[in-house]
C-alpha positions in Angstrom: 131.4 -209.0 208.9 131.6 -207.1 205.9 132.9 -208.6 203.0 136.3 -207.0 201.4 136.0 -205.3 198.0 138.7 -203.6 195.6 138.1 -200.2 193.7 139.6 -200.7 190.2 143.2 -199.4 189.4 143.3 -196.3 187.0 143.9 -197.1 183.3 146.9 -195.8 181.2 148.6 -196.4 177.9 152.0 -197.6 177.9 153.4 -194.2 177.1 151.8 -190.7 178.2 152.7 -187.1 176.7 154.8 -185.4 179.7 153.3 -182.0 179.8 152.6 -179.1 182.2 150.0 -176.5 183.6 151.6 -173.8 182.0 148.9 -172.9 179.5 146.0 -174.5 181.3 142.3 -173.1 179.9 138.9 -173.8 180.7 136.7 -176.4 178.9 140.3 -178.2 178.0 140.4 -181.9 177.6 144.2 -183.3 179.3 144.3 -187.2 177.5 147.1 -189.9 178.0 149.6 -187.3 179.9 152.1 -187.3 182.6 151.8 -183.7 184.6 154.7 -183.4 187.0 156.8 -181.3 189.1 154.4 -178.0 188.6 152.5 -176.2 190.8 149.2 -173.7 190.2 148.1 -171.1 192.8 144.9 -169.2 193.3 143.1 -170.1 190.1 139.7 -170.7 188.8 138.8 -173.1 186.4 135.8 -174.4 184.9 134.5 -177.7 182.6 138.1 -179.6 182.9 138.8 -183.0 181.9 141.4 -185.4 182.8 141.4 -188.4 181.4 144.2 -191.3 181.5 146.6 -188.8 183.5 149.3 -188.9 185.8 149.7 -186.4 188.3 153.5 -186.5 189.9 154.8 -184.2 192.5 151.8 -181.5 191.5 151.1 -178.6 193.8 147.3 -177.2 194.0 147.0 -174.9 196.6 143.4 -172.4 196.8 142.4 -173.9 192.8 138.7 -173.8 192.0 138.2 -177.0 189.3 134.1 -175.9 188.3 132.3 -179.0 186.8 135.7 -180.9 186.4 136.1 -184.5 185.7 138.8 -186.5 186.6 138.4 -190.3 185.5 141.0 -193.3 185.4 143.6 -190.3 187.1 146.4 -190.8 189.7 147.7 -188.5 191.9 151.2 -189.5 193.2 153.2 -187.5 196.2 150.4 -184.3 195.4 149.6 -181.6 197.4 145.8 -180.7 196.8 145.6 -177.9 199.7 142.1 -176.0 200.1 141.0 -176.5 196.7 137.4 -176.8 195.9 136.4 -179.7 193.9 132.5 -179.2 194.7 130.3 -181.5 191.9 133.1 -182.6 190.8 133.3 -186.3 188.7 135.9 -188.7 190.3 135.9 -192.0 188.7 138.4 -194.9 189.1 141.0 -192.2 190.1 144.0 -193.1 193.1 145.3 -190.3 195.3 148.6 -192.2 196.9 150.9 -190.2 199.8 149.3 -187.0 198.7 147.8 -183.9 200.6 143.9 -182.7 200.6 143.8 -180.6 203.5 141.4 -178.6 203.7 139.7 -179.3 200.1 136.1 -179.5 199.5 134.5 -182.2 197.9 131.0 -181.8 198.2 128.3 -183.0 196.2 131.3 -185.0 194.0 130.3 -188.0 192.5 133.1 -190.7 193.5 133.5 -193.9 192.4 136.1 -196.8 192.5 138.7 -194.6 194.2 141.0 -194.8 196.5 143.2 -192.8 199.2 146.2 -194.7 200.1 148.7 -192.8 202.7 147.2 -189.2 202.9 146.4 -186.6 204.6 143.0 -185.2 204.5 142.2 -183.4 207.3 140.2 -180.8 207.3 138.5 -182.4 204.0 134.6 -181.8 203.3 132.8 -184.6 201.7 129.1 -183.5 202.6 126.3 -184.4 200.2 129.0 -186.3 198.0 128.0 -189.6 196.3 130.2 -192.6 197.3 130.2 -196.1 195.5 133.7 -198.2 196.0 135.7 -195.9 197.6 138.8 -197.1 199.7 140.4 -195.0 202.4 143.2 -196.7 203.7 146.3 -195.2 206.2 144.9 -191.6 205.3 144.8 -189.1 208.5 140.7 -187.5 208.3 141.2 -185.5 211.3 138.4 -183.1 211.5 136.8 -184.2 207.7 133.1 -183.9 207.1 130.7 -186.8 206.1 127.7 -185.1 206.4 124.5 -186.6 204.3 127.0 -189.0 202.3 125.4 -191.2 200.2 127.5 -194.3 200.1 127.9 -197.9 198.9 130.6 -199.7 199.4 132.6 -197.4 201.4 135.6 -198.8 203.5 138.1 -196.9 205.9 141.5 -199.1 206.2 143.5 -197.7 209.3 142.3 -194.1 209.4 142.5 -191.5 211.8 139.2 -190.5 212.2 139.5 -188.3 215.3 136.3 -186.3 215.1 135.4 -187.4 212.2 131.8 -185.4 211.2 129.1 -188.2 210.4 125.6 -186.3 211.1 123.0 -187.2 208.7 124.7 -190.3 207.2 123.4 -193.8 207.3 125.7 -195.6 209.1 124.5 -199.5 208.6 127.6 -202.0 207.9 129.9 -198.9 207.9 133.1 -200.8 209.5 135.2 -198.8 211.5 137.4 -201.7 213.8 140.9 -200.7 212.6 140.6 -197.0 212.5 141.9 -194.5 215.3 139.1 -192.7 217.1 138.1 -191.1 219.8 135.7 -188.6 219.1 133.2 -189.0 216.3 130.3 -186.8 215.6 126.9 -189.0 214.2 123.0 -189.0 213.9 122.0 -190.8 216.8 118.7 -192.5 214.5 121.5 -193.3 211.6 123.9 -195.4 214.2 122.3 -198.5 214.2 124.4 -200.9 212.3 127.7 -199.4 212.6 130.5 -201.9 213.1 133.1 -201.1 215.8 136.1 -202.7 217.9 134.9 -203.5 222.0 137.1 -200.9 222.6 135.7 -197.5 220.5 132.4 -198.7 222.2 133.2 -196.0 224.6 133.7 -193.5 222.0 130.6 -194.2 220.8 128.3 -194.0 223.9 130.0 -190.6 224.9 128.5 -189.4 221.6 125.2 -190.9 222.8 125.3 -189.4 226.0 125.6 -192.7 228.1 127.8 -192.0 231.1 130.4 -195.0 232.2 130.8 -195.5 235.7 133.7 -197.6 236.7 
């Protein structure tokens, strides 16, 4: 039995600036704002920093954010759709009923943040850095894992159908109330894991055992 944990909630003042990503330029700092109701295509950006902001109904679709940081940062109803976020910093930030298909993470350093109601398929996460991250009721169809190094990582109701694990540690990882069927691991990195009696057939298909009824 692991025992539960809770990333910490984003921080903003009482009232934030309501701007937009009209004028957007690198090595920009974005403090105490509301963003909402925009949407940037095809773009390239590099040294960003978001700090204290609200994203609201904000459409990224094929953005590059280059050594971006994004701490105490909510994304709310987003749409996030094969962006690359690669060494990114993601610190006490909340992505709630938002969409990441597709979008790179790797090599990010994440911490206290959580996924609540997404949809993140496709969504690469190899090499990241994980300490109190919460995915809960987020569909990771087809996401990548690989070489993670985590602490303190929970998945809450997930679908996790072949959900790409190889190379990650998997000790105390608890996966008894997500949806799988398929999941792709390192064999030497299983031990540990902690599963319902019934994805125990999920997982000995991966190691090759054959059930015989």
């Amino acid at each position: 039995m692991t025992a539960a944990f809770y990333p910490e909630e984003p921080l903003f003042p009482e009232h934030l600036q309501e701007t937009d990503l009209a004028h957007i330029e690198n090595e920009v700092m974005f403090e105490h704002c509301l963003i909402k109701d925009c949407s940037l295509t095809e773009e390239t950006f590099h040294h960003l920093s978001f700090r204290h902001v609200k994203f609201v109904n904000v459409q990224f679709d094929q953005v590059n954010f280059e050594k971006t940081e994004f701490i105490h940062v909510s994304f709310e109803r987003c749409q996030l759709i094969n962006c690359d976020m690669i060494g990114t910093i993601i610190h006490q930030v909340c992505f709630q009923e938002s969409k990441l298909l597709g979008s790179n993470f790797a090599e990010a350093n994440v911490k206290n943040t959580q996924l609540k109601g997404c949809q993140a398929n496709y969504a690469a996460f190899n090499h990241a850095t994980l300490r109190y991250v919460v995915f809960s009721e987020t569909s990771l169809i087809d996401a990548e894992f690989q070489e993670v190094d985590w602490k303190q990582l929970h998945f809450s109701k997930c679908d996790l159908e072949r959900l790409n694990l190889l190379h990650t540690k998997l000790e105390q990882l608890d996966l008894r109330n997500c949806l799988f069927h398929q999941i792709l691991f390192s064999n030497h990195l299983l031990k540990g894991i902690i599963i319902h009696p019934l994805q125990a057939a999920a997982i000995c298909a991966g190691l090759g055992v054959i059930i015989d009824e």
